[in-house]
C-alpha positions in Angstrom: 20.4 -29.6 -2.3 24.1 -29.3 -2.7 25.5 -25.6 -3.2 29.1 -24.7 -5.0 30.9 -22.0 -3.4 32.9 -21.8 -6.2 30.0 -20.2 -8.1 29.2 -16.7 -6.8 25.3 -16.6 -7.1 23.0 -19.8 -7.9 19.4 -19.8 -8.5 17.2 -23.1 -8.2 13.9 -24.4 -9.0 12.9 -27.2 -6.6 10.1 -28.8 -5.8 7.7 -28.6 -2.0 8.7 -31.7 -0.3 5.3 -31.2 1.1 2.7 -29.6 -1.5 4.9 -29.8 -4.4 5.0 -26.0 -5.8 7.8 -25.5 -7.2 10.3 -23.0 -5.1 12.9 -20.7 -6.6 15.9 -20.7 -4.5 19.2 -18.5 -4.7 22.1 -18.5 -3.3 25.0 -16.5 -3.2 28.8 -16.7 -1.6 31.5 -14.3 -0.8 34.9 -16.0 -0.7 33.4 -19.4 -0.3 31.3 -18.0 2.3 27.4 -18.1 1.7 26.4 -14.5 2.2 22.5 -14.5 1.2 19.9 -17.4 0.7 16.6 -16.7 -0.4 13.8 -18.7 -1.4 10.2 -17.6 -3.2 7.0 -19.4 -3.9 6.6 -20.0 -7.8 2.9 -18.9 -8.4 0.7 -21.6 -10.6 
């Protein structure tokens, strides 16, 4: 996964490498500076 600091909060849907569930990922930077990652099981 590549991350732009440009952009101030990102959210992602990616795959388990290992079970395949999908994941929801965000991301968010202060002045290029990442500043919170989460991730969250996606519930099927």
């Amino acid at each position: 996964m590549i991350l732009d600091a440009s952009v101030r909060e990102q959210t992602y849907i990616e795959d388990c490498e290992v079970c395949c569930n999908p994941i929801e990922l965000t991301a968010a930077f202060e002045e290029n500076e990442l500043t919170r990652f989460d991730s969250e099981s996606i519930e099927q």
